[in-house]
C-alpha positions as CSV (number, residue, x, y, z in Angstrom):
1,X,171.8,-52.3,-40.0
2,X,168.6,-50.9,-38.2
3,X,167.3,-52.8,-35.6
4,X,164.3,-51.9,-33.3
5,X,162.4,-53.3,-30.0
6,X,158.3,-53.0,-31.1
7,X,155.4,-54.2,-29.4
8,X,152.9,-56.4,-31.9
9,X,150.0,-56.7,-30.5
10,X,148.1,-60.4,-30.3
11,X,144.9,-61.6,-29.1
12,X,146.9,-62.0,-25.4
13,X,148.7,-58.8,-25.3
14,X,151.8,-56.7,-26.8
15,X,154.3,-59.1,-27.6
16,X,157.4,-57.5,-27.3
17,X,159.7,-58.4,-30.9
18,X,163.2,-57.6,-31.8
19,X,163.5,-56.7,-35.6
20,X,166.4,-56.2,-37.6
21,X,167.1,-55.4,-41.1
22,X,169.2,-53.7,-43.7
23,X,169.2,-49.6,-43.4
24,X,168.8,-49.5,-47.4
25,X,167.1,-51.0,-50.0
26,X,164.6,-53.1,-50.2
27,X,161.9,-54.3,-49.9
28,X,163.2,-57.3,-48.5
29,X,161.8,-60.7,-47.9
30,X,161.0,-61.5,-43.9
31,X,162.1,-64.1,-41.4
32,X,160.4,-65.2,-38.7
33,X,162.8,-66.3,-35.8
34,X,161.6,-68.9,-32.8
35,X,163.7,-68.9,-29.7
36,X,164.8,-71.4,-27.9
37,X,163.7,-72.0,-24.2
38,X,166.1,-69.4,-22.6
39,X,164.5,-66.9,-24.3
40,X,165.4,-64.1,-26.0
41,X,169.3,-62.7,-25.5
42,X,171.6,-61.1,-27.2
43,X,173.2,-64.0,-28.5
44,X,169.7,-64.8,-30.1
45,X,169.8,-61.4,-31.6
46,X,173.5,-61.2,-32.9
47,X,172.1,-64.7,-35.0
48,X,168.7,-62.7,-36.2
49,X,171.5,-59.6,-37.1
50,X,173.9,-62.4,-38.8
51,X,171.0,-63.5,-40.6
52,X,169.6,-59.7,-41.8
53,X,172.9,-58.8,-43.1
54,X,172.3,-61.1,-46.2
55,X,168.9,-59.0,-46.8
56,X,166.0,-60.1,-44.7
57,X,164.1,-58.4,-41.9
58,X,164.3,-60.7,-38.9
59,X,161.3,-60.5,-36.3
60,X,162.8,-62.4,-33.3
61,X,159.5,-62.2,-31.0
62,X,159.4,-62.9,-27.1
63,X,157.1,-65.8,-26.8
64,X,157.1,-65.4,-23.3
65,X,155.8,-62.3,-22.9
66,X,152.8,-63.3,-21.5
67,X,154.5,-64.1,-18.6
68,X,157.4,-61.4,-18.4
69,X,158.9,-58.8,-21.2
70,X,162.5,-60.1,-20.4
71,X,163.6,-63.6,-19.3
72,X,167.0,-63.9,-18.0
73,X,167.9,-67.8,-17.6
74,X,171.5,-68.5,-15.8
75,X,174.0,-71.4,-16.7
76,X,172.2,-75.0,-17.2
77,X,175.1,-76.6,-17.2
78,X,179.0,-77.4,-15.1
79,X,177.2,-74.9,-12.3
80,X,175.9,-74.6,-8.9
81,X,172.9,-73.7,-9.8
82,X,172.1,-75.2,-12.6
83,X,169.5,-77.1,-11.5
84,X,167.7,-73.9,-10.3
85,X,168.2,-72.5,-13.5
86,X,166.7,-75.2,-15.2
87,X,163.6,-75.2,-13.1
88,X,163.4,-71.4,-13.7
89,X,163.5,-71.9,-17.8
90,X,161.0,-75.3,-17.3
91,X,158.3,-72.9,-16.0
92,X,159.0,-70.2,-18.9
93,X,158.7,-73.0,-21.3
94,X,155.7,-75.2,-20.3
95,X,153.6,-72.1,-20.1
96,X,153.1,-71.8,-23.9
97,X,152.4,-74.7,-26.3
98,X,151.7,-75.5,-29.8
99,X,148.4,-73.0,-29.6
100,X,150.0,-70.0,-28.2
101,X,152.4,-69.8,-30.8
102,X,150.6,-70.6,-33.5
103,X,148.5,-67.5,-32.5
104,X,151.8,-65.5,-32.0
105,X,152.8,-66.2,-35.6
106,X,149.8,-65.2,-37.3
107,X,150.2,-61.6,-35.5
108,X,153.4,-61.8,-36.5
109,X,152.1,-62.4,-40.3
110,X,149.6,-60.1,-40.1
111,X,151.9,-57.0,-38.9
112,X,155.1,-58.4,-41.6
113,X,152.2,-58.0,-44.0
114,X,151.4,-54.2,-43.4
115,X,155.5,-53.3,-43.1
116,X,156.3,-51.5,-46.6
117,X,159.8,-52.4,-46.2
118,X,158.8,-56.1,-46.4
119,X,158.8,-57.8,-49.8
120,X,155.0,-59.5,-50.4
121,X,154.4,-63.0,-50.1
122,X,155.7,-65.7,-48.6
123,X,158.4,-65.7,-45.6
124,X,160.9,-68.1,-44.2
125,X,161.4,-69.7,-40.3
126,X,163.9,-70.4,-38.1
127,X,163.9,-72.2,-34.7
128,X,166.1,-73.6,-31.9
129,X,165.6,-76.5,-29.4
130,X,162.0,-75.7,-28.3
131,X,160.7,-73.8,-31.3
132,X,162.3,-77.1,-33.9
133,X,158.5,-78.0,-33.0
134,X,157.1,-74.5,-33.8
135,X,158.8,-74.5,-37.5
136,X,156.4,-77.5,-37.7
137,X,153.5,-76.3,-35.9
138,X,153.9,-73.1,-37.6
139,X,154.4,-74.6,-41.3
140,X,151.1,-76.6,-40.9
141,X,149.2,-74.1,-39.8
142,X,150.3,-71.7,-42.5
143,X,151.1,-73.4,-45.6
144,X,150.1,-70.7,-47.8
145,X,152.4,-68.1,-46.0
146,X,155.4,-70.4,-45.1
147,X,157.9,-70.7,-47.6
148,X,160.4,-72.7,-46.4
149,X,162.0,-73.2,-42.3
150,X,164.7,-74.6,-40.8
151,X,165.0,-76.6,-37.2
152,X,168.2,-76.8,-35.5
153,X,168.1,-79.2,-32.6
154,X,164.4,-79.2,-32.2
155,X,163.2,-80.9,-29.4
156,X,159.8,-83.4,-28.8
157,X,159.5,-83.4,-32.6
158,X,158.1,-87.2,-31.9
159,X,156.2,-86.2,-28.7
160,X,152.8,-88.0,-28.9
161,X,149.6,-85.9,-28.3
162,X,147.0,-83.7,-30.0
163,X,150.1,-81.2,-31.8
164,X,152.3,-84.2,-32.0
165,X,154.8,-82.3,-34.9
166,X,154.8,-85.5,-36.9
167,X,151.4,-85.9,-37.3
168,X,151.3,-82.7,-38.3
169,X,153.8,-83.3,-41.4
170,X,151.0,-84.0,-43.7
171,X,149.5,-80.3,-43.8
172,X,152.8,-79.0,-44.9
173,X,153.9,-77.5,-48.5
174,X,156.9,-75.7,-47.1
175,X,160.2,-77.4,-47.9
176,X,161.7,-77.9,-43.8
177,X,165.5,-78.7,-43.0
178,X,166.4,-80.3,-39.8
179,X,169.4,-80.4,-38.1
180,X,170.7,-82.5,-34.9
181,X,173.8,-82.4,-32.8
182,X,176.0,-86.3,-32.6
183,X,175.9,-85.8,-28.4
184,X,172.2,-84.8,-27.2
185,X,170.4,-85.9,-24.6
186,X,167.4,-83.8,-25.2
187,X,167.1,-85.7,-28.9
188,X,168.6,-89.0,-28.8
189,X,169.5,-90.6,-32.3
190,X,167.3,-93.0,-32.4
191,X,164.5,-90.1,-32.4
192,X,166.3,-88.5,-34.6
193,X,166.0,-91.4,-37.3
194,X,162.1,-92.1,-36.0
195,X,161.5,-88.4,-37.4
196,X,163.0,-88.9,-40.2
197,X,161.1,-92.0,-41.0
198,X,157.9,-89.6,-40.4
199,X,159.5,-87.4,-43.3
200,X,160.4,-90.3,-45.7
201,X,156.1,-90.2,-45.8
202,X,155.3,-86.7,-45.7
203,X,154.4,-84.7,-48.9
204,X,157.0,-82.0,-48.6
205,X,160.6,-81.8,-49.6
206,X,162.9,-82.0,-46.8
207,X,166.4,-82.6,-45.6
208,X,168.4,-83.8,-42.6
209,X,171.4,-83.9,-41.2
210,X,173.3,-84.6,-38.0
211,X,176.5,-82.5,-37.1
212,X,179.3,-84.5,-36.1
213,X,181.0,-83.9,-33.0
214,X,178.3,-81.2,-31.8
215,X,175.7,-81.0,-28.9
216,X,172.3,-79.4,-28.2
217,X,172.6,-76.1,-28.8
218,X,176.2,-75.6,-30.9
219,X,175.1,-72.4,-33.0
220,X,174.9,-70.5,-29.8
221,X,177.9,-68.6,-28.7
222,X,176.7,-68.4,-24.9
223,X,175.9,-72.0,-23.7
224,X,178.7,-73.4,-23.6
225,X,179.1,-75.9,-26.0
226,X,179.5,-73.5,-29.1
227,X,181.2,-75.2,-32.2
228,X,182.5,-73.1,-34.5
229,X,182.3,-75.0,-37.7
230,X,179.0,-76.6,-37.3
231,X,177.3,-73.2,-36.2
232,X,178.6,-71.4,-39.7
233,X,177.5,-75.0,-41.2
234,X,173.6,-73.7,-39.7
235,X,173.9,-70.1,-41.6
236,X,175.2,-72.1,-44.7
237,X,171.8,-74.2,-45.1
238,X,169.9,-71.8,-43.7
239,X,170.4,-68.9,-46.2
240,X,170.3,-71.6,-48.9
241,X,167.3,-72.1,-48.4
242,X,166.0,-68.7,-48.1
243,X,167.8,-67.7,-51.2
244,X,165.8,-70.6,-53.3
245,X,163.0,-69.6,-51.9
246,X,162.8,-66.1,-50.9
């Protein structure tokens, strides 16, 4: 495995970008990776390593680098501080939107495209809690260079306003999956079956699936609520998909 911290520079600075990929072969076909609103950690990384292993270079970018190079959020949960921690990440997360990192990705694009250890053409997506929106965003503003994306636990998928992700559904040829956790109070089931409603219409293929027994953020080993089972279930679908498409 070889696995590097680079800089790739966007219209608002260097945006600082952990990459990981095999240390032979190749070309291989990239993955873009979208964090979720803790920001980027190692247990983000050992995922985007997981995910390399089976032949992919990962780019796992700090979106907030804008604001800071390194975000370190504490415990959100069963804590003293938790509600300071949460105001911490809250300030982290509402200062980039929809346009941001839609610009992010296309620098992201553009410097996959000029890596000759990259296979040409399309690439694949990834995103957690915050970022379930970006796969969206991301997918409808690159159709042509999306392949396929999945969103585990995305959050304000229904949100309403200009870059509402479901109105966005109908600028998308990628084929999305979307998984949800049984217990989430950051995606309720009945949003969950409002989005998929909003699929049903769309002109993309698309799946979704809600894990029993799990809550917002079960693929990650370091909040808490890890569940073994469903979080192998998330590699599962997720390198299905890049296989069939990738």
């Amino acid at each position: 495995m070889i696995e590097i911290e680079t800089d790739i520079p966007t219209a608002d600075g260097a945006m600082n970008t952990f990459v990981a990929r095999p240390e032979s072969g190749g070309p291989y076909p990239a993955i873009l990776m979208l964090m979720d609103a803790p920001g980027v950690r190692e247990a983000l990384r050992d995922i985007a390593r997981r995910i390399a292993t089976s032949g992919y270079v990962v780019a796992l970018p700090n979106l907030y680098y804008r604001k800071a190079r390194e975000v370190v959020v504490g415990p959100t949960r069963n804590h003293p501080d938790a509600e300071k921690n949460i105001a911490h990440m809250t300030g982290f997360r509402t200062s980039i939107g929809h346009p941001e990192v839609i610009r992010d990705t296309g620098a992201l694009l553009a410097w996959l495209a000029a890596d000759s250890g990259v296979k040409p053409g399309k690439v694949g997506t990834t995103g957690y809690c915050m970022s379930g929106a970006y796969v969206v965003a991301t997918a409808a503003a690159y159709p042509d260079r999306i392949a396929c994306g999945a969103s585990f636990y995305g959050t304000r998928l229904m949100e309403d306003g200009p870059h509402a992700p479901y109105k966005q559904l109908g600028k998308i040829k990628a084929e999305l999956h979307f998984a949800f956790a049984e217990h989430d109070s950051y995606v309720p089931l009945d949003q969950v079956e409002a989005f998929k409603a909003e699929l049903g219409r769309a002109p993309f293929r698309s799946s979704v699936e809600v894990l029993t027994g799990t809550e917002h953020g079960y693929a990650f080993t370091d909040r808490g609520v890890h569940h073994r089972v469903a979080a192998e279930r998330h590699y599962e679908v997720m390198l299905d998909l890049y296989r069939r498409h990738l």
